[in-house]
C-alpha positions in Angstrom: 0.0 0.0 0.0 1.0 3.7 -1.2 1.8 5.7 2.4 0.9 9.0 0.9 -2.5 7.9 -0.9 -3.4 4.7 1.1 -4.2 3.0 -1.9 -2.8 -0.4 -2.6 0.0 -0.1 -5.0 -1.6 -3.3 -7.2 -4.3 -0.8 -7.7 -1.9 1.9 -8.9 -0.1 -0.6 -11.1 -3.3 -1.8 -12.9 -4.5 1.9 -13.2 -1.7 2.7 -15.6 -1.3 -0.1 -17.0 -5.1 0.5 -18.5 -3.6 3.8 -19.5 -0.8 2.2 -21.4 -3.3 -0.2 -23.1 -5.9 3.0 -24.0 -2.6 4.7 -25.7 -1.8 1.5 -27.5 -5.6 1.7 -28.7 -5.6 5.2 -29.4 -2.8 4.8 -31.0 -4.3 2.1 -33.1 -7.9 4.1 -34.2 -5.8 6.7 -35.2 -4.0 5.1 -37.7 -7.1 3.8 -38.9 -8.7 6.9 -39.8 -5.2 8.2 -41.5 -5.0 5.0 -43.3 -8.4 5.3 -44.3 -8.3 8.8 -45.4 -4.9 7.3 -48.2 -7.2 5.5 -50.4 -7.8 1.7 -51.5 -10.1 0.7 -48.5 -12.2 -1.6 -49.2 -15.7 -1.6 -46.8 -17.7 -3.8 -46.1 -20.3 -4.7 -43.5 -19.1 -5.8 -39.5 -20.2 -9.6 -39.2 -23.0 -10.0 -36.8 -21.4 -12.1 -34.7 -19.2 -9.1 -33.6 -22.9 -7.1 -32.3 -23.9 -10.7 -30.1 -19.9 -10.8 -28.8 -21.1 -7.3 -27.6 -23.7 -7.8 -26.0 -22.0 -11.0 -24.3 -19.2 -9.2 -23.0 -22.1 -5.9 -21.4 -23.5 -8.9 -20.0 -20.2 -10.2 -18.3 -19.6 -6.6 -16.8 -23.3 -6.9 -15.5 -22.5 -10.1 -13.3 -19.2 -8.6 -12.6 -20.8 -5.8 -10.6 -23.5 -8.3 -9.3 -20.1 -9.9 -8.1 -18.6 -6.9 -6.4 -21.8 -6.3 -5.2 -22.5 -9.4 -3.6 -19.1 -9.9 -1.8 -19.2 -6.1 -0.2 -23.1 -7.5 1.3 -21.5 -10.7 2.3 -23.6 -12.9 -0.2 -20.4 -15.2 -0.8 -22.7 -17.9 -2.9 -23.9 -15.1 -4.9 -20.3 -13.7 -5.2 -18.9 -17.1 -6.1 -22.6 -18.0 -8.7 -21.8 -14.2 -10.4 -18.0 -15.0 -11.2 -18.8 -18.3 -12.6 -21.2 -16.9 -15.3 -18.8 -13.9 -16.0 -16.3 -16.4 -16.4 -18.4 -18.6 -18.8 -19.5 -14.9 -20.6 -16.0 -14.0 -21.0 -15.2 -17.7 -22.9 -17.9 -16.9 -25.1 -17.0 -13.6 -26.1 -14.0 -15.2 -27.2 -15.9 -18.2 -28.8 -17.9 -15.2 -30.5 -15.0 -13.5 -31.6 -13.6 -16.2 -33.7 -17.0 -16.7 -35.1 -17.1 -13.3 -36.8 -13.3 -13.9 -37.6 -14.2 -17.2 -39.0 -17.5 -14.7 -41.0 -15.0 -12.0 -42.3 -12.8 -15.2 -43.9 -16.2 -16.2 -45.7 -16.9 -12.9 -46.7 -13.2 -12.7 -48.6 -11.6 -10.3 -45.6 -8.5 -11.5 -44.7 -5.5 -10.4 -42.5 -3.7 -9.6 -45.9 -4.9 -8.2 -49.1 -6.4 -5.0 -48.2 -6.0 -2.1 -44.9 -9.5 -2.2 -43.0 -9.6 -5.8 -43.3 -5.7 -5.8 -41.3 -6.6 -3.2 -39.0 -10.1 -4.9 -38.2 -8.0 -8.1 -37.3 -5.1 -6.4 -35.7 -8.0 -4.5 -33.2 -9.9 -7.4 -32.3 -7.2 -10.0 -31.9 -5.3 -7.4 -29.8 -8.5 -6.8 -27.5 -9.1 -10.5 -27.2 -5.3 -11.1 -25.9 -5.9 -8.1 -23.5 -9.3 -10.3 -22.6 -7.6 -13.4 -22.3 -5.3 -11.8 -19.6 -8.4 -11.1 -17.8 -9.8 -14.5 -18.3 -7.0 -16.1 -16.8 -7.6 -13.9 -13.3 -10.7 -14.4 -13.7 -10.2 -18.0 -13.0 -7.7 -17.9 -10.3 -10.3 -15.2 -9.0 -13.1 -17.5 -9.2 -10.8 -20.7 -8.3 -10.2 -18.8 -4.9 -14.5 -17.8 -4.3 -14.8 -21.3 -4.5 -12.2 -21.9 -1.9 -13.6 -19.5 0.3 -10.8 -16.9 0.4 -13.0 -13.9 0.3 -15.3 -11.9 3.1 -16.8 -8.6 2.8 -13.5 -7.4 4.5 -10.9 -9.1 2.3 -12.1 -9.2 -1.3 -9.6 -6.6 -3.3 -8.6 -9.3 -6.0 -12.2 -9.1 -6.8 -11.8 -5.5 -7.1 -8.9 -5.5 -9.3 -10.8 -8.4 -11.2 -13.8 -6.1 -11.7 -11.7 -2.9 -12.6 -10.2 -4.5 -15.7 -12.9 -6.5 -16.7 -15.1 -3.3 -16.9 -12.1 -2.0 -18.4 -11.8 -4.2 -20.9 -15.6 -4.1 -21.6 -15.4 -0.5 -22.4 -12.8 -0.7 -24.6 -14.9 -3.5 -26.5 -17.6 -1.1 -26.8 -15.5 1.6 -28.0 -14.0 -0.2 -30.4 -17.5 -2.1 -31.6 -19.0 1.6 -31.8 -15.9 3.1 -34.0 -15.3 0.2 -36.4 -19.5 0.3 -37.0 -19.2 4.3 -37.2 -15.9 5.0 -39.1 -16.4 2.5 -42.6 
């Protein structure tokens, strides 16, 4: 824990590394819309599989506050119930992710052959290995609910959990909302 501020120094550390990943991001868009303002983009229409891995991964940030929630009220089965179905949300964000990859191949968008195609791979494939960092917390999170290693007193993993899971959904919804916006 930070003397000065009194707040835990993983919470610091996760706090900027979510403002490393939102420059990498930035970073990222940007070149997008310069690339796309060159010439010889092709567009073409976001599979739909890419709208229902949305709404899977708003869903997952709903049961991670029901989570959060339920371990500040002391509800430890309904902390322990809400992290296994993020946990099973999160998989099938991924699952849905490489459904609308697996959709853009059909459709004749590949990694190579033309810029938004790339750039729409290079975005999502970059968010889902930022996710799967997240999924793998979120199992030794969960792991240790089911152990019984949080109380309404000791629960900050939980927190951290939470923090860059929201995180992470945000930045899905960002990116959802900017490749549907900026074609």
């Amino acid at each position: 824990m930070d003397r000065l501020t009194k707040i835990p120094t993983s919470k610091i550390l996760l706090w900027l590394s979510m403002v490393s990943m939102v420059m990498v991001f930035a970073g990222l868009t940007s070149g997008y819309i310069v690339r796309q303002a060159e010439g010889n983009w092709f567009v073409f229409e976001l599979p739909q599989m890419f709208t229902y891995s949305t709404i899977v991964i708003v869903l997952s940030s709903v049961t991670m506050w029901w989570a959060v929630r339920s371990v500040r009220k002391g509800d430890l089965v309904a902390m322990r119930t809400s992290l296994a179905i993020t946990l099973i949300l999160g998989l099938g964000f991924c699952i849905t992710q490489f459904w609308a990859w697996s959709d853009l191949v059909k459709m004749g968008i590949f990694f190579t052959g033309n810029p938004s195609g790339s750039f729409l791979y290079v975005l999502s494939a970059l968010h889902l290995a930022h996710l799967a960092g997240g999924i793998l917390y979120m199992i030794i999170v969960t792991t240790n609910a089911f152990r019984g290693l949080y109380s309404p007193e000791n629960h900050l993993q939980i927190e951290l959990c939470s923090t860059f899971w929201h995180f992470m959904d945000g930045l899905w919804v960002y990116l959802f909302i900017f490749l549907t916006m900026i074609r």
